[in-house]
N, C-alpha and C positions, 0 to 999 in steps of 0.2 A: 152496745152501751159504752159510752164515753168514760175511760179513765179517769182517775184523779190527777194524773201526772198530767196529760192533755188539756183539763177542764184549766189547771192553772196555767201551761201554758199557753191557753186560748187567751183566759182573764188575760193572761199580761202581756199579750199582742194587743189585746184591745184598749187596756191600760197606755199601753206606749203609744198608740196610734192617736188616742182622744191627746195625748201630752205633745204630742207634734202638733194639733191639729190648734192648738194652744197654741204654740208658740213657735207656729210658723211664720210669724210677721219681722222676725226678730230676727229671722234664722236665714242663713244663704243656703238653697235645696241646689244640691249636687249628684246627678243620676251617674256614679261612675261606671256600670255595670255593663253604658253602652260606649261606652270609652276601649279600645283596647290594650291602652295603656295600663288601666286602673282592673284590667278581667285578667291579669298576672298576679298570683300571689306568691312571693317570693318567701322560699324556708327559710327563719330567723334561725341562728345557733339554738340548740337546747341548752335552756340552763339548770334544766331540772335531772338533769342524769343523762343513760347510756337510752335507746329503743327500749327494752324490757322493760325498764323502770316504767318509762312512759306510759309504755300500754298495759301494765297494770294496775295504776292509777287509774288510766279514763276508763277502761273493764267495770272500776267498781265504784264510776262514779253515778249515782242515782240524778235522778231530775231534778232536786230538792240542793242538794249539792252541785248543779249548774248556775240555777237560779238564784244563788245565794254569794256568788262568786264577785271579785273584785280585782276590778285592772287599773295598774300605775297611767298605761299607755293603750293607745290602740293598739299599736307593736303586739303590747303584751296578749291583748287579747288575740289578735291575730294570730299571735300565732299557737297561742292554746287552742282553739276551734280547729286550725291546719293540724296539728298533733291527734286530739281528737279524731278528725276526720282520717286521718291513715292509721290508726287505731282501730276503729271500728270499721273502715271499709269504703269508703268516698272522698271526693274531692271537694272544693271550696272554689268559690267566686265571691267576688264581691260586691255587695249589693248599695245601694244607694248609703250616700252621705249627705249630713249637717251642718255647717258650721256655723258658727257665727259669728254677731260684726266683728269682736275682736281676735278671731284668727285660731280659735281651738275648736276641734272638733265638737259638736253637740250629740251628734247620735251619728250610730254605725253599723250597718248590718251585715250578716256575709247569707251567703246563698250556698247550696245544695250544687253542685256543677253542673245538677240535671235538672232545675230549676227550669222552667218554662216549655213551649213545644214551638214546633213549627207551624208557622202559617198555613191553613186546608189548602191555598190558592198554588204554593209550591208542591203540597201533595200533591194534586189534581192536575198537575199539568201535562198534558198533553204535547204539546209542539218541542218536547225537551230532544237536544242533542245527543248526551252524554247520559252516564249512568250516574245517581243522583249518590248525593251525600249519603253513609250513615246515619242513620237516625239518633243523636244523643241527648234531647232534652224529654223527659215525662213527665214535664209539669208536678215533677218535687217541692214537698211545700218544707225540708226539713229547713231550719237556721238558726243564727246563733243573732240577737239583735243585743245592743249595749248604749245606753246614754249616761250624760255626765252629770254628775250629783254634785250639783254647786256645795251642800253643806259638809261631805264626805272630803270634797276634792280628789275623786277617782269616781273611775270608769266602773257604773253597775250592771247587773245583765237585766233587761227589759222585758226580753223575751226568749224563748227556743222550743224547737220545737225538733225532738229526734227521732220518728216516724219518718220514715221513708215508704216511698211507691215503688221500689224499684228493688230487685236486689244487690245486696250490698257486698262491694267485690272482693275479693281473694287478696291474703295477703303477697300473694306473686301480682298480683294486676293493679296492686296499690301503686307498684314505681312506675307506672304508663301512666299515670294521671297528669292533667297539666299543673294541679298546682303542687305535685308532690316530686317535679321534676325541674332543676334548677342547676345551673352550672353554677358553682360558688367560683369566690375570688381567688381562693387557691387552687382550684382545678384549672382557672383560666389561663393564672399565672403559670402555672408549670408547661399547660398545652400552649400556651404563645411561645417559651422558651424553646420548645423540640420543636414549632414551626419556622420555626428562626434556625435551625438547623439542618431544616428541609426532610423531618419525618411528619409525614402523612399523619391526616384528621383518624381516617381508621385506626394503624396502629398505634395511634395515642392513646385512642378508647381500647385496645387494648391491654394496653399499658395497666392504663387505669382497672382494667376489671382484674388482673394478675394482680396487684395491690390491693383492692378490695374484697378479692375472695370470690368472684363472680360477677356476670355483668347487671345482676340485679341490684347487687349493693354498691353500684356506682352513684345511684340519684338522679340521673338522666339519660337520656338513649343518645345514639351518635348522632342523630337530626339536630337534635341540642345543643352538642358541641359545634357540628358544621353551623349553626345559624349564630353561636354566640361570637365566635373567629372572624366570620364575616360581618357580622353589626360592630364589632371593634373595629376590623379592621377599616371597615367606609366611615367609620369616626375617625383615625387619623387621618383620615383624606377628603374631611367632608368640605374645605375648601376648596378643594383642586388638589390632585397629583400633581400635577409641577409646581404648584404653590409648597405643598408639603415637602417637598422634596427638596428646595431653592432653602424651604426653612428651616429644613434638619440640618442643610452644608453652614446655613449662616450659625445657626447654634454649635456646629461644630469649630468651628470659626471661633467663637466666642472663646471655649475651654483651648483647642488649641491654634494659638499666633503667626502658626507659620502654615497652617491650612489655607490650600488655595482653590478656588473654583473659579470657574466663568460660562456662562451662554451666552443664546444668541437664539431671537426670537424671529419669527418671519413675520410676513405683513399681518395677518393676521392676528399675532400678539401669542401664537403659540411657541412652546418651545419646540426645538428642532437638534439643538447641538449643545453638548454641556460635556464638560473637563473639570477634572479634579482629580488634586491630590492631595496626603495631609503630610505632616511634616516628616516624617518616616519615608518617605518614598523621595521628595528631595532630598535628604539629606541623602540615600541610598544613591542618589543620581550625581551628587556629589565626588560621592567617592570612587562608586561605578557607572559614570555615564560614558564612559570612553565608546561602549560598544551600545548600539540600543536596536532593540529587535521589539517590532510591532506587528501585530497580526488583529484581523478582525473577528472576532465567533457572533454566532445569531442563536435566537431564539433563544433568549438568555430575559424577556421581558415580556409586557402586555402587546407593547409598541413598534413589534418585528424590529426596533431599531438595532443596528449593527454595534457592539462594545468593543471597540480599540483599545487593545491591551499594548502598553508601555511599558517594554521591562529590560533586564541585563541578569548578570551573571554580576555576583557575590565572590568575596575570596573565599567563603567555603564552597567554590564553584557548583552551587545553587540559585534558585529564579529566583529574583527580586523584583518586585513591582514603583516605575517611575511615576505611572499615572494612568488615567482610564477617558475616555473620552464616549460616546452615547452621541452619534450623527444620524440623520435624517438621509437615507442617500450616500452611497460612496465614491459620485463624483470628484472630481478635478477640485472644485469648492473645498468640499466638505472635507480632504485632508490635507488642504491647504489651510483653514485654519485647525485643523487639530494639529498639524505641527505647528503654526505660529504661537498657539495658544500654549502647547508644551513648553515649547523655548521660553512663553514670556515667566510661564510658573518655574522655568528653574534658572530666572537671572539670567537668559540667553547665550548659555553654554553649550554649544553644539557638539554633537557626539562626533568620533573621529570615522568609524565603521558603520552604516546600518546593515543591517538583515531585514528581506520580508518576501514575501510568498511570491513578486512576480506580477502584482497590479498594475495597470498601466496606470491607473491615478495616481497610484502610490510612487510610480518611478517618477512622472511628472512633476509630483509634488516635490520631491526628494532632492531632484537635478534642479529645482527653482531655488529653495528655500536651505537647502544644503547642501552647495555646489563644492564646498571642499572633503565633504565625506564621503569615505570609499562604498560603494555601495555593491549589496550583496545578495547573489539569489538564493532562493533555499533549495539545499541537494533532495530535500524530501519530495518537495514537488516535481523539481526536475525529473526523481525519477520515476514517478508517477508519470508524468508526460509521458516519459521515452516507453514506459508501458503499455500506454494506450496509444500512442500514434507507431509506433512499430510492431509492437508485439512478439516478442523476438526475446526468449531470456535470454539466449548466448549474448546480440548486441546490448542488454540490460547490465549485463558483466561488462564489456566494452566498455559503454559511455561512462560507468560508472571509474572503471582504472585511468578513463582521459580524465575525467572531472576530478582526482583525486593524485593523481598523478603528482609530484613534488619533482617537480623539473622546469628546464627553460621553456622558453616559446616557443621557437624552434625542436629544439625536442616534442614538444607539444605537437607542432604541427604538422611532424612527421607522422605521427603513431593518430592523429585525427584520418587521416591522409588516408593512410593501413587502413584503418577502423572504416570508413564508408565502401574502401574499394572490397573489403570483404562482403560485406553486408550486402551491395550494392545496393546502396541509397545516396547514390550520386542525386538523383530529380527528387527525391523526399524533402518536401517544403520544410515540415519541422525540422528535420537535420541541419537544411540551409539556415535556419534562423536561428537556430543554438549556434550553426559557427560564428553567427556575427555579432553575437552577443553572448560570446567567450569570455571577454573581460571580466561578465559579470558573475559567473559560476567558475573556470576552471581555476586549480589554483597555480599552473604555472603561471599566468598573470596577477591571480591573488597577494602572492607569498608576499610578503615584506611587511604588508597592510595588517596591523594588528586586528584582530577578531575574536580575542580573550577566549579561543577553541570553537568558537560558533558558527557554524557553516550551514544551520536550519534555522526554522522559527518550532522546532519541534519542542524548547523552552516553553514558545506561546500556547501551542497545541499542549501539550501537557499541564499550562496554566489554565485551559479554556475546559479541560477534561472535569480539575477540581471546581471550575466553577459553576458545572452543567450540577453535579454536588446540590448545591443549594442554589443556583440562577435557573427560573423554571420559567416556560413564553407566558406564564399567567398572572406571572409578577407584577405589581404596579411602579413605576419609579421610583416610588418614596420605597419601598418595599426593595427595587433591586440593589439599590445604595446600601440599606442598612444591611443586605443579605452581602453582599460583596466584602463589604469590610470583617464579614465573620471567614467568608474565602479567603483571605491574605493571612487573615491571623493564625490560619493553620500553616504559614508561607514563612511568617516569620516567628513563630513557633519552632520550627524543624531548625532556621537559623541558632535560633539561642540552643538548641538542643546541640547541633554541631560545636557550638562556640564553646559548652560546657565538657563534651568529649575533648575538643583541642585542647583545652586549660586544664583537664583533673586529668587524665589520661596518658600512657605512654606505650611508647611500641618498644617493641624487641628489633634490635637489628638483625638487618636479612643482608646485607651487602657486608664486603670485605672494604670499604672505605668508608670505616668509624665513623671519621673525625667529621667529614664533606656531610657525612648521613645526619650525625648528630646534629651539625651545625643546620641543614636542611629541617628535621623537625623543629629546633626549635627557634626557625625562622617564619615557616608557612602553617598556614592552617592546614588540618588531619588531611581532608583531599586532594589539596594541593600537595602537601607534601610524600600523598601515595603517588600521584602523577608522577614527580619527580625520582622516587624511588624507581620508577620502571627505567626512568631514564637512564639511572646509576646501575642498572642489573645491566642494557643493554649495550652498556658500553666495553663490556667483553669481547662482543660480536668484532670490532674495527681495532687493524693495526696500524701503526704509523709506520709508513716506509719510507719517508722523505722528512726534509724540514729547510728553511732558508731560517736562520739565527746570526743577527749583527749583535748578542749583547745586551739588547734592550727591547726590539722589534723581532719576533718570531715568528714562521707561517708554518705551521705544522701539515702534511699532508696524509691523509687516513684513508683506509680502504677496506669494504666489508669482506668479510671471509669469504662469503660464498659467491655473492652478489656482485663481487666486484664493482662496486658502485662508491667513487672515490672522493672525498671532502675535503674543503677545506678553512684551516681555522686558525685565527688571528687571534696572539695573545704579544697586548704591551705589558712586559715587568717593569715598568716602571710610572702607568698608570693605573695596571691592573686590567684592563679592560678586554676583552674576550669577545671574540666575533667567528660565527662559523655560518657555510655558505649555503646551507639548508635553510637557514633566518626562520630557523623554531622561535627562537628569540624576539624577531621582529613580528613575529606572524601570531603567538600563544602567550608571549611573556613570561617564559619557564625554559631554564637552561637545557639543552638538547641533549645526548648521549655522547657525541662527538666534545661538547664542550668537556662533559665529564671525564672522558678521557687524556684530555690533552692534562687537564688537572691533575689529574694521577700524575701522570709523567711527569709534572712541574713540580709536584710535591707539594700542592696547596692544602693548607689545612680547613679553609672557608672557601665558601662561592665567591667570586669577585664581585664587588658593588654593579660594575652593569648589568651583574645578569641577576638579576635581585630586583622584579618590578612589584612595587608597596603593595600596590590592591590586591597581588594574592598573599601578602603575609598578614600577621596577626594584628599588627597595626596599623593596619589601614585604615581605620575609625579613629587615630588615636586624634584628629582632628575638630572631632564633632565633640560638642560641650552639651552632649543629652542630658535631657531629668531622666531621672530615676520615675519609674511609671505609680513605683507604690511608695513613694513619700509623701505624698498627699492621698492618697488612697481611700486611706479610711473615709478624709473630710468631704469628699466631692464624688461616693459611691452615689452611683442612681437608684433609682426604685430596685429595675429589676436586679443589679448587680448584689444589693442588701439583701434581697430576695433567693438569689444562688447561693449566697455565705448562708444565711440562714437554713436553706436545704442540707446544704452538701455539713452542717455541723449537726444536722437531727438525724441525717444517716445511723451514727452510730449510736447515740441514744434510744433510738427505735428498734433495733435491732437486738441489744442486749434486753430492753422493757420487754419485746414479744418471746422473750424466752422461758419466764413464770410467768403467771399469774398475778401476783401481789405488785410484779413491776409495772405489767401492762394495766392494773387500775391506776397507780401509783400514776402512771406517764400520763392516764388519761386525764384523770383530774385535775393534774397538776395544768397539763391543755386547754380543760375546759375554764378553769379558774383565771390563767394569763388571754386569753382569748378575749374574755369579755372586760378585763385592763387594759389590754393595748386598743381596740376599739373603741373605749372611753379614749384614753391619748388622744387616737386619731380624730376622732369626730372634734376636740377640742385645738388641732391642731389644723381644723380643716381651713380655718378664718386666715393661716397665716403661707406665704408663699411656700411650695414645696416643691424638690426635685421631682420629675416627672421620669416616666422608662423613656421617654425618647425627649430630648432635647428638643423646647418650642420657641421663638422668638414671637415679640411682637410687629416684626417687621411685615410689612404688606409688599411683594411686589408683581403684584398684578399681572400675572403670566397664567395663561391660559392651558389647559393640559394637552401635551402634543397630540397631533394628528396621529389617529389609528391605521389607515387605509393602505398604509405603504407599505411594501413588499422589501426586503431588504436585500441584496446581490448574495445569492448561495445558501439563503435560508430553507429550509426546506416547507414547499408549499402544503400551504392547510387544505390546498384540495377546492375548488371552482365551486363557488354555491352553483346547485343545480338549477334550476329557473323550473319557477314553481308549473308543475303540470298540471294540465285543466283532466278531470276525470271525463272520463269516457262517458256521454250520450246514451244511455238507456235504449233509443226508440234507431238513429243513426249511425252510432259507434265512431261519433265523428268529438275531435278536442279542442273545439274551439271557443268554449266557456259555459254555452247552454247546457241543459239538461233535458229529462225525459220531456217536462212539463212543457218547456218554452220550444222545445224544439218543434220545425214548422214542416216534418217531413210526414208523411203519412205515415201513423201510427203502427210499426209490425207488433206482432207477437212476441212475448217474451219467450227465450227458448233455455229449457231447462235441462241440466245433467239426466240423462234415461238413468241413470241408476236411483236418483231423487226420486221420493214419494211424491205422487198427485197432492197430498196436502200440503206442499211447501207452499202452495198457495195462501194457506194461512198463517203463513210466518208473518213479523211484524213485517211490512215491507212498507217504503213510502214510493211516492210516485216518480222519484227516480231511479227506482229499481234496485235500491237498498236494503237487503234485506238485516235485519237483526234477527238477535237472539230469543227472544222472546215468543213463546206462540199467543196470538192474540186473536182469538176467534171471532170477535167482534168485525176484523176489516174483512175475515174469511166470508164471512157470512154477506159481509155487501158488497164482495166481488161481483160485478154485472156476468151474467150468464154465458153472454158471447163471449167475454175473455176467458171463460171459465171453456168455453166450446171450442175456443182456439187451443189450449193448454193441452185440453181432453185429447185434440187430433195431431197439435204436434209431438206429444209425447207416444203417440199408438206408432204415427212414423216412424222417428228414431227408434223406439223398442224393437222393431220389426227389422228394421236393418242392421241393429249392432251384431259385429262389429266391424261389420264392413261398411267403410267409410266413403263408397261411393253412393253406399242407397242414404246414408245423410246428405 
């Protein structure tokens, strides 16, 4: 017998249906239900309290008290019915809509999420591949239906119907439902922030469930997150990756003046080759471009492409970054315009030293395009070489004390000479080829050549380390830019932290020469002037036993204690100037020990002006007219920058609220109340231009996203797609694409494992010898006899002879 509660919810489906049927001439009919757009219903904020409240409200709301209800908004109803329904125990869809000619909803209904069934035709089928979907629809008729009461002006309820066919699920299986699972905007916001860091989708969800108290009071499962990350992120790139990426350098371009970029497109119109730097890294090049050391690293993007790191040493002799370049290829080409392209971004200032690994492109390019810089190999590699072409630790020691050696050339070439006749690698090719390209590594030919200490690219490799960090091969361009500029911030970060040490900070003196010490720190920066300290300990070790002095021109003569190994050094009193024959001075730019000594004996209370190079003291910057980064700060924070202050100041509000009770209603409300304020703002603020998280322009320039296909020099390969295999012939055992059915050989017998039962015959099997899972007695039964008589005799064979493998 039919309820009263039903009987009226019938009447007023029938009510509602004859009122559409009315005034459906009037009405634009909108099925969104087959939309998948419109089959999401997204959780609105609760404005009616905490979960508890909720679901004791809809607990004791009667049918009479649904049907009696009134919505400002479909909003509103929507999202009453969603609350309801994870209250009671099911999800929601959305079912057809009304609108009419002038643009407001007319009628609205939601649906049961189990609402319909599948077609018999998908049941019943037969020729299926795979194992079929879960069954989720029962032809549920529960819903919530609502139209607009022109005289009320609000939303009434039409119809509903709370009778379900189905049981209705657990409040643990409520947060799997799809409409009761939803990334909100501050869950998105915080996980874009740590993915911009380079922590993992998983441990975010993590994160998230240690904050929440569990992974069930998060809202959504990790599939949720991974799909909202990635539908963001192919929204920033839904024009193209080199288009986004060309628009993010022009928007940074925009905020800063002295940002410089360039590419270079190939015929095709893709990108291939792109440089940049911002104005921090020239002006760095400025002060420290004397020395520039470049190395390549890979798999750093989507693009295999190689990222050419541009960098030097700082006077708090740390890595500083000039610029980055992203080539196609590390051809002859491709770093010949990455250095034209350097030089043109920093006003074509050519560096006096480079360093780098040893390229032959790289040298080519180098002897072309910067023919008067000393150029330099890296000792790291080299001794990597001598360990794989020799193999030899003793010679490992050797080549390393020639390469390091601080003597003439002759000297030098004595103790090379020594060095092969020991070893005997007089016919050893690589031996012969380092000798002839001595100049470039040893530094008895080095010395003089300044190299602000740098004799590796182990700078690079140490910078390529922090950027393996956050530069992943999955990145997209637009994605590796913005990830790299958070790589250097940690670069020049650790800078300003030195700079703050040298400036609030002081040492205790460790040497007996005060005056030279004091005057030393408070010339150099902290590291620099530990370096210099060792120099000032060391110069105990060397006596002077000689001297030629006219007066004004002196040549001091020194000799180490033990070492016997003898120096010498030139001091004018009367310009001050100080030269000693080790050329620490011309070679590192910091006074040597030998100098420190002669000073002692002269009675000097300062270093002298020549031995005093700017870029490692304090004010080596004092040329740059930098802004200040937070004088405008406030006015020109981006989305997500407002969004970090915001966090990092509810830290501690959150914290001391979760300690009673009366705080943590007090915080909650006071949340609930400003939520639905600032969301009025925003929506009213939406008509007017607003900062976005990433800098957009509307410039177009029509660049094509680079070529994927290329492999990049020392990347490490992804491994040879396999070349898809043809399965094996059922009837010939043969793989040349056929199967059981097409093949054209006379049909054998199938032969079966002897330990298999005689009924694998009626496993599902198809006619290429596939067998499934499934027993399906139906093909057992129309197996033809004879096959059944072959099966019979080949299986009595093999039984008989196992398990000796000649009677098989």
């Amino acid at each position: 017998m039919e309820s009263w509660e039903d009987e009226i919810g019938r009447r007023h489906l029938v009510e509602f249906d004859e009122e559409m049927d009315e005034e459906s001439d009037d009405c634009e009919y909108v099925n969104p239900s087959r939309i998948e757009a419109e089959d999401d219903v997204e959780e609105e904020p609760n404005k009616e309290g905490n979960d508890e409240e909720v679901y004791e409200v809809v607990h004791n709301m009667s049918h009479y008290d649904v049907m009696t209800m009134q919505f400002e908004t479909v909003k509103n109803a929507e999202c009453f019915y969603l609350n309801y329904g994870k209250a009671i125990g099911f999800g929601i869809r959305r079912g057809y809509k009304k609108k009419h000619p002038d643009g407001y909803v007319r009628y609205r209904a939601w649906l049961c999420n189990r609402e319909g069934k599948r077609d018999d035709k998908h049941i019943e089928r037969q020729d299926r591949q795979r194992e079929p979907k879960a069954m989720t629809r029962v032809n549920c008729k529960a819903c919530l239906k609502i139209r607009y009461d022109l005289k009320i002006k609000k939303y009434v309820v039409s119809g509903f119907i709370s009778e379900h066919t189905h049981r209705l699920a657990s409040p643990e299986s409520v947060a799997f439902m799809r409409s009761h699972r939803r990334v909100s905007d501050g869950a998105y916001a915080q996980a874009h922030t740590l993915r911009r860091i380079g922590v993992g989708a998983s441990q975010i969800v993590k994160l998230f469930a240690l904050q929440a108290g569990g992974y069930g009071n998060i809202g959504f499962t990790p599939k949720d997150l991974y799909n909202k990350l990635h539908s963001k992120r192919m929204e920033e790139i839904a024009g193209g990756d080199a288009e986004a990426a060309l628009a993010y350098m022009a928007g940074k371009n925009d905020g800063d003046l002295n940002f410089y970029f360039k590419y270079q497109l190939n015929d095709e119109g893709r990108l291939i080759r792109l440089f940049w730097a911002d104005s921090r890294s020239r002006d760095d090049y400025r002060c420290f471009g004397d020395v520039l050391v470049f190395d390549s690293t890979y798999n750093t993007n989507g693009y295999d492409f190689p990222l050419v790191v541009f960098c030097g040493v700082n006077n708090h002799y740390s890595t500083c970054i000039f610029g980055c370049a992203l080539l196609v290829g590390e051809g002859d080409d491709a770093y010949e315009w990455a250095i034209t392209t350097f030089l043109e971004g920093m006003n074509d200032k050519k560096p006096c030293s480079v360093v780098t690994d040893g390229d032959k492109s790289m040298r080519k390019a180098i002897q072309k395009l910067l023919p008067n810089a000393r150029h330099r190999l890296c000792s790291w590699h080299l001794e990597c070489n001598a360990n794989t072409n020799v193999k030899d630790k003793a010679f490992l020691d050797a080549f390393k004390g020639c390469m390091f050696m601080n003597c003439t050339p002759d000297q030098f070439e004595l103790k090379w000479i020594e060095m092969v006749k020991k070893f005997d690698l007089t016919s050893n090719a690589w031996v012969q080829k380092m000798h002839r390209r001595k100049e470039l590594w040893a530094m008895a030919y080095l010395r003089g050549s300044f190299f602000a200490g740098m004799r590796s690219t182990q700078r690079c490799e140490k910078m390529n380390h922090v950027l393996k960090m956050y530069l992943t091969p999955k990145l997209k361009l637009y994605e590796h830019i913005r990830s790299f500029e958070i790589s250097i911030a940690w670069l020049r970060h650790e800078e300003s932290r030195n700079r703050s040490e040298t400036e609030h900070t002081d040492l205790l003196p460790a040497t007996k020469m005060h005056s030279l010490e004091r005057h030393a720190a408070e010339l150099y920066t902290r590291k620099t002037f530990l370096m210099v300290r060792e120099e000032m300990k060391m110069q105990g070790m060397y006596c002077r036993y000689n001297g030629i002095d006219d007066g004004v021109q002196c040549i001091h003569f020194l000799e180490h204690s033990y070492l016997k190994i003898e120096y010498r050094v030139q001091y004018n009193r009367f310009t001050g100037e100080m030269r000693c024959s080790c050329l620490k001075m011309e070679t590192q730019g910091l006074p040597c020990c030998h100098m420190f000594r002669i000073m002692l004996f002269e009675h000097l209370d300062k270093i002298p002006e020549n031995c005093i190079l700017k870029r490692w003291t304090r004010k080596a910057k004092e040329c740059l007219m930098l802004e200040d980064d937070t004088s405008n700060g406030s006015i020109r924070l981006t989305e997500m920058a407002r969004y970090a202050k915001l966090i990092s100041r509810c830290n501690n509000l959150c914290f001391h609220a979760a300690k009673t009770l009366e705080g943590f209603r007090r915080v909650e409300d006071m949340i609930t109340t400003e939520t639905v304020h600032v969301k009025e703002v925003q929506l009213r603020a939406e008509k007017l231009p607003i900062q976005s998280m990433t800098p957009t322009v509307s410039k177009k320039f029509g660049v094509l996203d680079p070529p994927s296909d290329r492999q990049a020099r020392g990347a490490v390969a992804k491994g040879k797609r396999r070349q898809q295999e043809h399965r094996m012939c059922g009837n010939c055992r043969a793989r040349d694409g056929h199967n059981r059915r097409s093949c054209k050989m006379p049909r054998q017998p199938a032969v079966l494992h002897p330990t298999e039962p005689f009924l694998q015959a009626g496993l599902n099997s198809d006619e290429d010898g596939n067998h499934g899972s499934q027993f399906r007695s139906e093909e057992a039964l129309n197996l033809s006899s004879h096959r059944c008589e072959q099966q019979a005799h080949r299986l009595t064979m093999m039984t008989a002879g196992w398990p000796n493998q000649n009677n098989v």
